[in-house]
Biopython code that builds the backbone (N, CA, C, O; Angstrom):
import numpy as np
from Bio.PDB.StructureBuilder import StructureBuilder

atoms = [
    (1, "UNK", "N", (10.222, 29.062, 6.751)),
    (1, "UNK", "CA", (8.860, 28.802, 6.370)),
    (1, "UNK", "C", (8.326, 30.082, 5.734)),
    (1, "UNK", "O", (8.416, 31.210, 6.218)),
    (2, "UNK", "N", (7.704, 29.709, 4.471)),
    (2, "UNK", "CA", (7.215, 31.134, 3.675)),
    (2, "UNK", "C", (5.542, 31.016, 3.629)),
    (2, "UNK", "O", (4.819, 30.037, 3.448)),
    (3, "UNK", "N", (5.194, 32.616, 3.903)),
    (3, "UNK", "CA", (3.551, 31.779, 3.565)),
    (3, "UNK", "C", (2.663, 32.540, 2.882)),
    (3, "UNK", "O", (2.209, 33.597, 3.322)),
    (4, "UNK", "N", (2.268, 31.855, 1.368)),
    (4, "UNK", "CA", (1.621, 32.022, 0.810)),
    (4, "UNK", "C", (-0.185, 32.754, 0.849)),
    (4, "UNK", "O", (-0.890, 32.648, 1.852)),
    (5, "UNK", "N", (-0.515, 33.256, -0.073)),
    (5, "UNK", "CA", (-1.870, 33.127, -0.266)),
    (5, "UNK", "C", (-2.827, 32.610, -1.717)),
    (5, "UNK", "O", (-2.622, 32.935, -2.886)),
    (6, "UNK", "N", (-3.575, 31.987, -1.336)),
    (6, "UNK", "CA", (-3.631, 30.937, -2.291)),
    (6, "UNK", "C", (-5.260, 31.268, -2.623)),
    (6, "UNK", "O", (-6.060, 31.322, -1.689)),
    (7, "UNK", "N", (-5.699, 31.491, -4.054)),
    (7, "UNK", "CA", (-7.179, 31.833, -4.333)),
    (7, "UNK", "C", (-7.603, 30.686, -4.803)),
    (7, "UNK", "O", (-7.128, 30.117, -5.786)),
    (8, "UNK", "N", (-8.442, 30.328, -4.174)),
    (8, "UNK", "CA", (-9.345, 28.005, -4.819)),
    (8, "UNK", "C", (-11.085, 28.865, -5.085)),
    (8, "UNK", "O", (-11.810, 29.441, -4.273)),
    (9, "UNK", "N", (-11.240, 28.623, -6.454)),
    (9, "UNK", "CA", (-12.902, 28.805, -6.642)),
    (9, "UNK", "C", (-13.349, 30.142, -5.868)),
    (9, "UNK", "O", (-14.093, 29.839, -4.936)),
    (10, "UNK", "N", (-13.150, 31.391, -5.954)),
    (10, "UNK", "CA", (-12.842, 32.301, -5.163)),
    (10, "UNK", "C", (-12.724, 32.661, -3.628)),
    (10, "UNK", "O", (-13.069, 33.765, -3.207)),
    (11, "UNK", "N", (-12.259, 31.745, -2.885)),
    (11, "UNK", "CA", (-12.652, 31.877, -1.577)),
    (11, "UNK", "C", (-10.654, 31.345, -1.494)),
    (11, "UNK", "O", (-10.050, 30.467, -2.110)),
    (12, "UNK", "N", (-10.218, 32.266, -0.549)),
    (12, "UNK", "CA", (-8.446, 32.349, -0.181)),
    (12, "UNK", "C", (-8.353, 31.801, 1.560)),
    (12, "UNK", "O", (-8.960, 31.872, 2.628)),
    (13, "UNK", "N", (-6.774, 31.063, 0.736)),
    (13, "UNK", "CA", (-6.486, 30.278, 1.868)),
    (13, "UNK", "C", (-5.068, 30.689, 2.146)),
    (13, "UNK", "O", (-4.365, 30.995, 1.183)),
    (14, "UNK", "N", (-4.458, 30.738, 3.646)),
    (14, "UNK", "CA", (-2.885, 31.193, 3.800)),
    (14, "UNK", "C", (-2.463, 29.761, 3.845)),
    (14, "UNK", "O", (-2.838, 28.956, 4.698)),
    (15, "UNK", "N", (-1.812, 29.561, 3.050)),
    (15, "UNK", "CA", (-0.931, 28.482, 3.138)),
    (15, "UNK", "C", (0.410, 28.540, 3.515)),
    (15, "UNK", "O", (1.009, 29.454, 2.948)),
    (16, "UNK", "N", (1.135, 27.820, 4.340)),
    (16, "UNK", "CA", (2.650, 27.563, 4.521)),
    (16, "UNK", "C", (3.511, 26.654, 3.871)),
    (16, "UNK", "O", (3.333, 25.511, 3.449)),
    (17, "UNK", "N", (4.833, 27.685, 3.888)),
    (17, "UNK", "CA", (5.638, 26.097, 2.441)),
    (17, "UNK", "C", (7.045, 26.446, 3.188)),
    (17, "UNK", "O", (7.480, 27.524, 3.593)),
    (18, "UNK", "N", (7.564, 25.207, 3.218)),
    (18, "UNK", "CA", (8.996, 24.800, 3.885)),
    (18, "UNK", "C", (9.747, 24.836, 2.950)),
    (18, "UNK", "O", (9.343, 24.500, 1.837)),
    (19, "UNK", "N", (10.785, 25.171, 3.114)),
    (19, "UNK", "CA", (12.075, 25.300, 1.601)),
    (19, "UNK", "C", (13.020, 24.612, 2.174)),
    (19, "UNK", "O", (13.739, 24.904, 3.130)),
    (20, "UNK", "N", (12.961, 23.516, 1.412)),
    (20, "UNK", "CA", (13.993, 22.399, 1.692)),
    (20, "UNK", "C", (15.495, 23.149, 0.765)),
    (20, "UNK", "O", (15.670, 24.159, 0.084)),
    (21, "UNK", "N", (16.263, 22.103, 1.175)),
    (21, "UNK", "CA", (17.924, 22.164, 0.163)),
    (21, "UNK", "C", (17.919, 21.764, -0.848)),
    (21, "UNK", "O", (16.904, 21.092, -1.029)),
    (22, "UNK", "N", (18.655, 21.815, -1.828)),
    (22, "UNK", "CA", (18.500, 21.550, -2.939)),
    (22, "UNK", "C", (19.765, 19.954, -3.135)),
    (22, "UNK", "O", (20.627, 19.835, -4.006)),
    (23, "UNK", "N", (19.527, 19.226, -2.313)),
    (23, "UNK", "CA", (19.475, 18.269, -2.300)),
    (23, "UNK", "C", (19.160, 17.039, -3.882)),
    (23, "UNK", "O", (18.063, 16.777, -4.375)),
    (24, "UNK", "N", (20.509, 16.524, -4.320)),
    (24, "UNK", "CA", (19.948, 15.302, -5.157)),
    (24, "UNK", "C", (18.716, 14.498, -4.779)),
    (24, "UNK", "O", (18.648, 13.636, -3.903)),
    (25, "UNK", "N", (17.747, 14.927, -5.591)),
    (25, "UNK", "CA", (16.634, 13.677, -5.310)),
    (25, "UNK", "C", (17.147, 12.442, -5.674)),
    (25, "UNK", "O", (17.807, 12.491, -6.712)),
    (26, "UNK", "N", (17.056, 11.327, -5.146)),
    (26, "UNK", "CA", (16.874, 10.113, -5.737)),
    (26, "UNK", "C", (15.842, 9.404, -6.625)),
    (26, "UNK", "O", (14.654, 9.593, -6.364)),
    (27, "UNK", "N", (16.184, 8.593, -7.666)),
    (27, "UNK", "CA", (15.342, 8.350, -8.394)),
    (27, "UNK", "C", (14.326, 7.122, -7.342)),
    (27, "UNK", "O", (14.480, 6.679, -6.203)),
    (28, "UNK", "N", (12.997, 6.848, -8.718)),
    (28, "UNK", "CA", (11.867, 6.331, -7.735)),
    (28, "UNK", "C", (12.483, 4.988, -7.405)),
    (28, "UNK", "O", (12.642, 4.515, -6.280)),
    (29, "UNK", "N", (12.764, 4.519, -8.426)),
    (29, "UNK", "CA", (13.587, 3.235, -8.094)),
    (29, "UNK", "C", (14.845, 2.789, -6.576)),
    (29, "UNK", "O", (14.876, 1.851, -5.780)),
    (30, "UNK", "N", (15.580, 3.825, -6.751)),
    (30, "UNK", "CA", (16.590, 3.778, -5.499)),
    (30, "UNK", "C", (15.328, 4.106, -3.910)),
    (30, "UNK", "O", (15.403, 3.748, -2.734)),
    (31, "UNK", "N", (14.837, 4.494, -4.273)),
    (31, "UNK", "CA", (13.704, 5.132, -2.958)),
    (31, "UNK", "C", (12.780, 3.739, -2.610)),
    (31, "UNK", "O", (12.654, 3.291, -1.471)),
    (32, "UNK", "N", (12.181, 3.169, -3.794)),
    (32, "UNK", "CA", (11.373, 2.117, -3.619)),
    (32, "UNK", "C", (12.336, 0.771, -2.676)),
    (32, "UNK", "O", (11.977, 0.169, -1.665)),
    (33, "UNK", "N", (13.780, 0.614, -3.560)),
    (33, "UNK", "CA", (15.110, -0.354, -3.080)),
    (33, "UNK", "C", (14.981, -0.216, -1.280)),
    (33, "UNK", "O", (14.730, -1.091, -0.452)),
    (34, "UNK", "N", (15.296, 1.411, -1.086)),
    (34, "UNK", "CA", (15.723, 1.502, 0.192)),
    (34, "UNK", "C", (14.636, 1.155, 1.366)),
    (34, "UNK", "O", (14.846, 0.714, 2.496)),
    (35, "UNK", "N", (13.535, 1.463, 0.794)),
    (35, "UNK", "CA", (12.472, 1.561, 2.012)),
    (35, "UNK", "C", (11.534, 0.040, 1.817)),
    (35, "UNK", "O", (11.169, -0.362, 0.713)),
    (36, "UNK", "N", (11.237, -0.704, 3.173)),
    (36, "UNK", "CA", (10.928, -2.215, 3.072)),
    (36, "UNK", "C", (8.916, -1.644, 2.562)),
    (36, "UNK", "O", (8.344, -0.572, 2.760)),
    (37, "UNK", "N", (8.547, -2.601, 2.066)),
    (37, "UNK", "CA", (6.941, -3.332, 1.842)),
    (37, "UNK", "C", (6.680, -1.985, 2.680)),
    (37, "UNK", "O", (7.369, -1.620, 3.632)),
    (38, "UNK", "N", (5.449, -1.244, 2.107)),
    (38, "UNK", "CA", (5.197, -0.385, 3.305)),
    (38, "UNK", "C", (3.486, -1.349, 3.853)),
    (38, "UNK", "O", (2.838, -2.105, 3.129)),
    (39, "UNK", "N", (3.227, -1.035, 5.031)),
    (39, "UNK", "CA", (1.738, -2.244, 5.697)),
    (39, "UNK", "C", (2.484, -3.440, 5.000)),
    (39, "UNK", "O", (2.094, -3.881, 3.919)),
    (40, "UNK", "N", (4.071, -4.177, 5.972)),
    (40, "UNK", "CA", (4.202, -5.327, 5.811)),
    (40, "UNK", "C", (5.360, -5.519, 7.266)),
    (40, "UNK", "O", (6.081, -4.694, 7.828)),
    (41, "UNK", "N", (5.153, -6.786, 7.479)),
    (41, "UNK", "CA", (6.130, -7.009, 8.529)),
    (41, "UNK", "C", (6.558, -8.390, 8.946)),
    (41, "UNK", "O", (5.496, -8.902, 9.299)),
    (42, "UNK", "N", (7.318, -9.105, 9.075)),
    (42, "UNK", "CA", (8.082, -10.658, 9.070)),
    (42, "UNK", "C", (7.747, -10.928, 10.398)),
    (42, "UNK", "O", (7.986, -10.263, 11.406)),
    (43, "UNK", "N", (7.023, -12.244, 10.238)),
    (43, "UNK", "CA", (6.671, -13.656, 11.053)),
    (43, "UNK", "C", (7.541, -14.605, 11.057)),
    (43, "UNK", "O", (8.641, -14.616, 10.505)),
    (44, "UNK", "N", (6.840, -15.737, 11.942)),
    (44, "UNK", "CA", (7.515, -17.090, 11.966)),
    (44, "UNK", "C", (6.899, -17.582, 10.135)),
    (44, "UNK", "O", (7.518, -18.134, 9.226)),
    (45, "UNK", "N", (5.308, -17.023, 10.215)),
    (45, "UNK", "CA", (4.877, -17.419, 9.134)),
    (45, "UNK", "C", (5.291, -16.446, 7.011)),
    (45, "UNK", "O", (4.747, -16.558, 5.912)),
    (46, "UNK", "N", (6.458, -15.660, 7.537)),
    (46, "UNK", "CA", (7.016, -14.981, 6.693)),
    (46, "UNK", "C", (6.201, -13.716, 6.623)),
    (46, "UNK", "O", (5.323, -13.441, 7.440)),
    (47, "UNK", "N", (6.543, -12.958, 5.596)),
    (47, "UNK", "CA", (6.060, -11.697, 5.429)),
    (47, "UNK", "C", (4.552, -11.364, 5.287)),
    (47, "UNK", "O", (3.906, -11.590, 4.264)),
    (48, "UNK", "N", (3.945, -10.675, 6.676)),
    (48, "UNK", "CA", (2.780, -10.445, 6.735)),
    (48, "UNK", "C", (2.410, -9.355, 5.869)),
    (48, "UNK", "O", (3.320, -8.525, 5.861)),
    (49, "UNK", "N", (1.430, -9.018, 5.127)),
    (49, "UNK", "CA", (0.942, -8.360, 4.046)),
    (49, "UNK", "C", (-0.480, -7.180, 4.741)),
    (49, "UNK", "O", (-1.664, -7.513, 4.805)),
    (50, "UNK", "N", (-0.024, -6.091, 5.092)),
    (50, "UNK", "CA", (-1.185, -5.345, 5.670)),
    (50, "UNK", "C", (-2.093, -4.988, 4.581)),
    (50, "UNK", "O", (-1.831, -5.239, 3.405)),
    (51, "UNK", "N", (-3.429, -4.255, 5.068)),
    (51, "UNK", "CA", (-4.207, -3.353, 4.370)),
    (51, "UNK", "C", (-3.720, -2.194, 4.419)),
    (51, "UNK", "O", (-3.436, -1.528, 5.415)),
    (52, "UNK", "N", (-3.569, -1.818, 2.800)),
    (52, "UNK", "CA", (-3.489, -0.444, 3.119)),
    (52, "UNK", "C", (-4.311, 0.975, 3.185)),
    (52, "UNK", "O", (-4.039, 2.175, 3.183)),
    (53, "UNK", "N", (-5.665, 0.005, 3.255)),
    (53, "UNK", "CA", (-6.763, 0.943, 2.885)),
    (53, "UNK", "C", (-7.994, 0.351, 3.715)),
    (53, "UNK", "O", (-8.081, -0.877, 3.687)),
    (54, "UNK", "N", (-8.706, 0.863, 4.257)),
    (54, "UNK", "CA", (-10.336, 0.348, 4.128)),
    (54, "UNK", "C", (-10.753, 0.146, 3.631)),
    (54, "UNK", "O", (-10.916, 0.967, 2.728)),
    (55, "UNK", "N", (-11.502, -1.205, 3.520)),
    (55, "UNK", "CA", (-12.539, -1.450, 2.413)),
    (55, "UNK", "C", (-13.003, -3.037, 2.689)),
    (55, "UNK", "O", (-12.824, -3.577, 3.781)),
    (56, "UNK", "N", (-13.556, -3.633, 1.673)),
    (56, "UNK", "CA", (-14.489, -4.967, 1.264)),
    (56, "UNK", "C", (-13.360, -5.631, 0.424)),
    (56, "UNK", "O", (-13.098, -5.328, -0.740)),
    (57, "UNK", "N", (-12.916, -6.293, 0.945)),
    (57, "UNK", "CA", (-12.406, -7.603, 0.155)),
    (57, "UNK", "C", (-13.210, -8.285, -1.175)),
    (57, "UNK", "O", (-13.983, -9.229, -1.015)),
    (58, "UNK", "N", (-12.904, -7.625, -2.658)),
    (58, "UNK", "CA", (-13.802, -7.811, -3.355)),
    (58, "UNK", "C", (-13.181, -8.939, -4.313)),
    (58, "UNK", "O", (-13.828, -9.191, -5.329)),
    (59, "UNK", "N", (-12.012, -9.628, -4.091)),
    (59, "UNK", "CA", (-11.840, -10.896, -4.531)),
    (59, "UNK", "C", (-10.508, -11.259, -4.251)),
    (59, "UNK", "O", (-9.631, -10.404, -4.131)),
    (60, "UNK", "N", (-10.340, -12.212, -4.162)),
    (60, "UNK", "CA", (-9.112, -13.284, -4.240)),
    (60, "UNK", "C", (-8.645, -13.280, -5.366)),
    (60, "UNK", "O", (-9.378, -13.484, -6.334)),
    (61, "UNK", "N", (-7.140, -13.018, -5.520)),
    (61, "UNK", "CA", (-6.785, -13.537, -6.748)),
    (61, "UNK", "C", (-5.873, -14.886, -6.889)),
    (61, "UNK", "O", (-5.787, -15.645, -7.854)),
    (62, "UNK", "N", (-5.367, -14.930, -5.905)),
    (62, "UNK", "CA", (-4.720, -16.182, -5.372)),
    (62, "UNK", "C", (-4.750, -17.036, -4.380)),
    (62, "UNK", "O", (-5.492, -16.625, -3.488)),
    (63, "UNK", "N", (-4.264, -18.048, -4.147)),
    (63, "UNK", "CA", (-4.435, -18.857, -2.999)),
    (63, "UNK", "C", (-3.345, -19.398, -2.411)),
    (63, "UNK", "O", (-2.313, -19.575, -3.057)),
    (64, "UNK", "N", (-3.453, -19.721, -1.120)),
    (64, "UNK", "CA", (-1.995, -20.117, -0.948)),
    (64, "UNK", "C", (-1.676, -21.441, -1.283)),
    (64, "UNK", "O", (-2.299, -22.499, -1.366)),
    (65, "UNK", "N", (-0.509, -21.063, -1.453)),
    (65, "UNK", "CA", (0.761, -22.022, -2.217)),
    (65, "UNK", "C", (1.251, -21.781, -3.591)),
    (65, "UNK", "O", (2.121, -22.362, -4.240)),
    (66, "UNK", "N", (0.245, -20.474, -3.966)),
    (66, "UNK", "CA", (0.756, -20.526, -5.115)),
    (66, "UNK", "C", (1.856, -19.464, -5.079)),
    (66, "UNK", "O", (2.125, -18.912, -4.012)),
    (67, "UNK", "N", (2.462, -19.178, -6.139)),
    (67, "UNK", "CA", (4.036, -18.374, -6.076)),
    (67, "UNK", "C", (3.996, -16.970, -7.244)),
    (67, "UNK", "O", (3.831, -16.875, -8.460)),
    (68, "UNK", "N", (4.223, -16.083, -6.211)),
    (68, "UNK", "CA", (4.465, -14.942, -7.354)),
    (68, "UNK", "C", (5.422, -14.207, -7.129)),
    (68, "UNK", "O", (6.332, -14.521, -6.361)),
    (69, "UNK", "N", (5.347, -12.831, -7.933)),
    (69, "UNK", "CA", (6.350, -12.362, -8.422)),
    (69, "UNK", "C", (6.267, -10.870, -7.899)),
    (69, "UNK", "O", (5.145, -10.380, -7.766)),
    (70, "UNK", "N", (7.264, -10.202, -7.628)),
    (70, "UNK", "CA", (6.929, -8.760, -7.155)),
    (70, "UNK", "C", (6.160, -8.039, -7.723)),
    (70, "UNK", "O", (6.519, -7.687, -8.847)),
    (71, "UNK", "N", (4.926, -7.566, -7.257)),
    (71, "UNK", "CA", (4.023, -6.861, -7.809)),
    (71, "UNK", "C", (3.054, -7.505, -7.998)),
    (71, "UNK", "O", (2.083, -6.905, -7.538)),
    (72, "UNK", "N", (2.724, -8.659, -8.549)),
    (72, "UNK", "CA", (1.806, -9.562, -8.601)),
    (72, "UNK", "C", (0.623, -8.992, -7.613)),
    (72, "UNK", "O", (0.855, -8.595, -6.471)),
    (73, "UNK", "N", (-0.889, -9.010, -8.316)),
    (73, "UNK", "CA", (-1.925, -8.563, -7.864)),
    (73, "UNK", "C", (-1.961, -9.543, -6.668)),
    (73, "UNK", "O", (-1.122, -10.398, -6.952)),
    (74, "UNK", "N", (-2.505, -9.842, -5.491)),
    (74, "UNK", "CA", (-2.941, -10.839, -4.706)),
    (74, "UNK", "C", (-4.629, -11.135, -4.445)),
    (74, "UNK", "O", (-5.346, -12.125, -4.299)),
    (75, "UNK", "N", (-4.778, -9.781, -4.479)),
    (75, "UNK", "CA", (-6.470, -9.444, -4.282)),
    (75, "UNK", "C", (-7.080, -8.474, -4.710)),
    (75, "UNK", "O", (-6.566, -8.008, -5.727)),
    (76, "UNK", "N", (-8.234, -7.818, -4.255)),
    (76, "UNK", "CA", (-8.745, -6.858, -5.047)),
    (76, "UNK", "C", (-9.299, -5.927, -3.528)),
    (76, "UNK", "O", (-9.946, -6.571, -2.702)),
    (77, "UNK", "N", (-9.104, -4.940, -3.344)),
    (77, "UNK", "CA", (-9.705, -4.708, -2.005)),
    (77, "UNK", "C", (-10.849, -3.525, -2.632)),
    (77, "UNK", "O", (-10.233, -2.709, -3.317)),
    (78, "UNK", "N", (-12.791, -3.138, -2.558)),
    (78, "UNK", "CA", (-13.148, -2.165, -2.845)),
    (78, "UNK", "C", (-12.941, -0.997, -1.881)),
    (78, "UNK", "O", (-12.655, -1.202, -0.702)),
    (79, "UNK", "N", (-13.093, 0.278, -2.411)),
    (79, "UNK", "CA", (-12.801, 1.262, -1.292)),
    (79, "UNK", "C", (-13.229, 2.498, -1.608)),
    (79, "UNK", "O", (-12.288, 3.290, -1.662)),
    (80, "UNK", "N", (-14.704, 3.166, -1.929)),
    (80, "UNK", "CA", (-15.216, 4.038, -1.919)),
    (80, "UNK", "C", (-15.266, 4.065, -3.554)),
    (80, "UNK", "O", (-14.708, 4.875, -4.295)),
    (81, "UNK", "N", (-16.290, 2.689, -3.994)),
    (81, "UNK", "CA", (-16.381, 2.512, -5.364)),
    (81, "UNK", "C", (-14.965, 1.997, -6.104)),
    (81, "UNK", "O", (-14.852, 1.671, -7.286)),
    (82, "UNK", "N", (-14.414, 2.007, -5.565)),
    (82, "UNK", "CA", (-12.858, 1.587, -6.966)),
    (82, "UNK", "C", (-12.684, 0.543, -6.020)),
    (82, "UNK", "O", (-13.189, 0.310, -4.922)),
    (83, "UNK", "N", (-11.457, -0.282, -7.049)),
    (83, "UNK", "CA", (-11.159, -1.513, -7.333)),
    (83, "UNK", "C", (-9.429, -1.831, -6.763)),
    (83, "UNK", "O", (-8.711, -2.699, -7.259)),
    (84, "UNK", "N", (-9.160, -1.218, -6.016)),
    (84, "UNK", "CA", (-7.496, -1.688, -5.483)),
    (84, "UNK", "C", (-7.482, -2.766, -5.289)),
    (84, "UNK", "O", (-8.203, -3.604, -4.748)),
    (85, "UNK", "N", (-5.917, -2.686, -6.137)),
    (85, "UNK", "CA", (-5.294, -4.189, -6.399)),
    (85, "UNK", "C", (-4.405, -4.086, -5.510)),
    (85, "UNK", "O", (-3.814, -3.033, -5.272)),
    (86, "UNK", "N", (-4.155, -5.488, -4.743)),
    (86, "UNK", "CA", (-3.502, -5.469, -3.928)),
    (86, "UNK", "C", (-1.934, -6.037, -4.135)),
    (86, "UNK", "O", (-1.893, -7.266, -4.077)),
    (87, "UNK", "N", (-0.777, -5.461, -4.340)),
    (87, "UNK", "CA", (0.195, -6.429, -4.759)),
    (87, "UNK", "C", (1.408, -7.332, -3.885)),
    (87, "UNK", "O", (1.743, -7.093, -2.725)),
    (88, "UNK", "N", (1.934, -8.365, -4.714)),
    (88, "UNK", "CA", (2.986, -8.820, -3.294)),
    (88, "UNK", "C", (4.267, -7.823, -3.227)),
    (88, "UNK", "O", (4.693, -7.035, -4.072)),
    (89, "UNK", "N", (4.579, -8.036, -2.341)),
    (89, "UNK", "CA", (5.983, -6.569, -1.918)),
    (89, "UNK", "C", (7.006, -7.228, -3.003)),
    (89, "UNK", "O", (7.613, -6.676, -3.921)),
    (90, "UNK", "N", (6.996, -8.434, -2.642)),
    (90, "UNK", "CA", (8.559, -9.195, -3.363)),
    (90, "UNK", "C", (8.304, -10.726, -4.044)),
    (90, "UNK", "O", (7.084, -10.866, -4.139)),
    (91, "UNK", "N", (8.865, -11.678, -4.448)),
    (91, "UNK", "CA", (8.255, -12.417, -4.960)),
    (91, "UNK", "C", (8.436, -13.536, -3.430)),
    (91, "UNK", "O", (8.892, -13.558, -2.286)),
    (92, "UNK", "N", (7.745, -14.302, -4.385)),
    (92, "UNK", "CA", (7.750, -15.316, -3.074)),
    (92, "UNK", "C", (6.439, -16.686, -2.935)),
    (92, "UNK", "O", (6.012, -17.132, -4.001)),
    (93, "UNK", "N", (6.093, -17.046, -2.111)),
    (93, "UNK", "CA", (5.078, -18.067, -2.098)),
    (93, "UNK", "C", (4.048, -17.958, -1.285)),
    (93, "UNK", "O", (4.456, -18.040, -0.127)),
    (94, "UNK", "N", (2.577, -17.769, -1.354)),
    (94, "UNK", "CA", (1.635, -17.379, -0.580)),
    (94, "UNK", "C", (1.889, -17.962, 0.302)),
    (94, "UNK", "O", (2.796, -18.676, -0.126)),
    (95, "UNK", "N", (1.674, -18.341, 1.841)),
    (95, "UNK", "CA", (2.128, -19.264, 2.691)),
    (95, "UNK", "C", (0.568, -19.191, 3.677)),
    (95, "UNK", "O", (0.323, -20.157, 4.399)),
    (96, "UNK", "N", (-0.420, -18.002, 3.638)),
    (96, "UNK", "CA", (-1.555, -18.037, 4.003)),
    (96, "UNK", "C", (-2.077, -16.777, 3.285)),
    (96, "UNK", "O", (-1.402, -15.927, 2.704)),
    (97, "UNK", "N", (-3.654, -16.834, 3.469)),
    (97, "UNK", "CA", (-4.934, -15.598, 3.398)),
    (97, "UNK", "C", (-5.782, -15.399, 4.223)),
    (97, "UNK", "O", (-6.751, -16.149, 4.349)),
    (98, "UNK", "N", (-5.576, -14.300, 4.982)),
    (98, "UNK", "CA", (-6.297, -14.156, 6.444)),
    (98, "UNK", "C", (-7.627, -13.853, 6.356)),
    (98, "UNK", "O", (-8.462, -14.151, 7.211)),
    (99, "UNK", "N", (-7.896, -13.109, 5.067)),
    (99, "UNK", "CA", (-9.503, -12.406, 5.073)),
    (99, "UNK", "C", (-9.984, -13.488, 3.969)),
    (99, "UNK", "O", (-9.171, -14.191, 3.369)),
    (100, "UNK", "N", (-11.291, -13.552, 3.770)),
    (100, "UNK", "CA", (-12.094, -13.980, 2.739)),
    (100, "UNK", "C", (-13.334, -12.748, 1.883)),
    (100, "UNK", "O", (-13.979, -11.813, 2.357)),
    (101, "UNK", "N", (-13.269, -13.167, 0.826)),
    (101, "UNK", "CA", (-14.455, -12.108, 0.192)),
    (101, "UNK", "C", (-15.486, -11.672, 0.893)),
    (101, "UNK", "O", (-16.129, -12.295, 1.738)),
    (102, "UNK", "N", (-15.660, -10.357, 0.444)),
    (102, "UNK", "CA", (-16.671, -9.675, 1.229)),
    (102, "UNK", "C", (-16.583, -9.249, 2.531)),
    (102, "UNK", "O", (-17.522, -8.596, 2.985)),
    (103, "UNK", "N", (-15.552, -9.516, 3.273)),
    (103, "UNK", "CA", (-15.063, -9.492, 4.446)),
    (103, "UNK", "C", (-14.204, -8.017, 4.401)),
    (103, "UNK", "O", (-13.344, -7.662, 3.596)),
    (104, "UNK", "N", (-14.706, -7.380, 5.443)),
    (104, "UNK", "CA", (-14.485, -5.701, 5.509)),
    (104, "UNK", "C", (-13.213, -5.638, 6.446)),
    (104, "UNK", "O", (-13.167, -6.392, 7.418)),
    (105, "UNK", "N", (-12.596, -5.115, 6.288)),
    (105, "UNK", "CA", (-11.060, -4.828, 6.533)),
    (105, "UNK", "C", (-10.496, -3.407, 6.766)),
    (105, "UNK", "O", (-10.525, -2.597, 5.839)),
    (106, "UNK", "N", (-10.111, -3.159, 7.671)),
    (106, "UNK", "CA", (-9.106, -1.815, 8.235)),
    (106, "UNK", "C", (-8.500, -1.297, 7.699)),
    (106, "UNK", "O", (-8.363, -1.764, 6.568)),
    (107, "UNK", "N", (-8.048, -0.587, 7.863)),
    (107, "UNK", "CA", (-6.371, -0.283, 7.504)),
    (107, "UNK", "C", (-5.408, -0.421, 8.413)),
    (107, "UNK", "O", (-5.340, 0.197, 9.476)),
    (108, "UNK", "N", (-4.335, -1.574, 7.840)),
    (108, "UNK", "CA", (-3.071, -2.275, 8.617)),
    (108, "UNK", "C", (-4.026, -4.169, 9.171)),
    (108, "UNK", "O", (-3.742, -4.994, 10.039)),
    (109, "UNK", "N", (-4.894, -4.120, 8.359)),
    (109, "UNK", "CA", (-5.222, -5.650, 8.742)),
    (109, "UNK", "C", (-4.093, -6.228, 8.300)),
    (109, "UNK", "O", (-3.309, -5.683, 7.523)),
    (110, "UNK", "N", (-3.954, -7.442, 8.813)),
    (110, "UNK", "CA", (-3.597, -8.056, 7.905)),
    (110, "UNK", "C", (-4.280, -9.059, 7.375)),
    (110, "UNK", "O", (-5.190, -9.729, 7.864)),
    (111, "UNK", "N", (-3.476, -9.142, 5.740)),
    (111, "UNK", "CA", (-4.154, -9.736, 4.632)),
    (111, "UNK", "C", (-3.737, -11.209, 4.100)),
    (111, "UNK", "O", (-4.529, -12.148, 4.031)),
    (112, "UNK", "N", (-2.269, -11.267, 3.709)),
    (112, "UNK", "CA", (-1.523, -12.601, 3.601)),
    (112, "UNK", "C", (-0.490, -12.727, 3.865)),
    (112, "UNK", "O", (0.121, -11.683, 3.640)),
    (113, "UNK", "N", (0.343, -13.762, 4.396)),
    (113, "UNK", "CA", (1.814, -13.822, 4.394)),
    (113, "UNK", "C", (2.515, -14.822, 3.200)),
    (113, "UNK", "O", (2.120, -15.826, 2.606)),
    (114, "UNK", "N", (3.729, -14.035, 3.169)),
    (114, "UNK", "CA", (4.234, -14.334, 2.461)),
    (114, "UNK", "C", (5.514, -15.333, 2.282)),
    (114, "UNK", "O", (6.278, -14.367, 2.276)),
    (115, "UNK", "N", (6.184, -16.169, 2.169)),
    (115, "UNK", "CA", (7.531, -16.983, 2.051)),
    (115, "UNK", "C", (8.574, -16.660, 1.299)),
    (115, "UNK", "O", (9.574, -17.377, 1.290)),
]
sb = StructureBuilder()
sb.init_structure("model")
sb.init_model(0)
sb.init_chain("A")
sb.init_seg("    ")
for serial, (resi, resn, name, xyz) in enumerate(atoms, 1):
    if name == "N":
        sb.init_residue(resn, " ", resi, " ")
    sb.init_atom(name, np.array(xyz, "f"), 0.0, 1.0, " ", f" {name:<3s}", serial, name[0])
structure = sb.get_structure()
């Protein structure tokens, strides 16, 4: 561990920095492959869809039964003025929607499951 000193707007901070190995990174793609939906987890009713943020449920974009595609927006969640889109992990078929608009939400609610 090495530790820095660091000048922000004139006022200094000691910072600490870990020196990893020089290790092949993996690209974003192989990283995204390996690691599951992050705020998601499998039901009887298929893949539950968490929040990953606090905020107001500021719209629906779908409903269930209908079918999408990885990435596909699902909703819109607000969260300290902005507009997060919420997407599906993988493709699949809405199978429910737990929150409704305007309806204020955690982080790790859950939001929809998936098929």
């Amino acid at each position: 561990m090495k530790t820095y000193k660091v000048k922000v707007n004139g006022k200094e901070y000691l910072v600490e920095l870990e020196e990893v190995e020089n290790a092949p990174a993996a690209t974003a793609a192989q990283q995204k492959a390996a690691t599951p939906a992050a705020g998601s987890q499998t039901t009887a009713q298929g893949e539950v869809v968490k929040a990953p943020i606090q905020g107001t449920v500021f719209k629906l974009l779908k409903k269930p039964g209908d079918t999408v595609a990885a990435g596909d927006a699902v909703m819109i969640i607000e969260a300290m003025k902005m507009e997060n889109e919420i997407p599906a992990p993988r493709a699949g078929k809405i199978t429910a929607i737990m929150v409704t608009t305007g309806q204020q939400v955690d982080n790790n609610a859950p939001l929809f499951s998936l098929m």
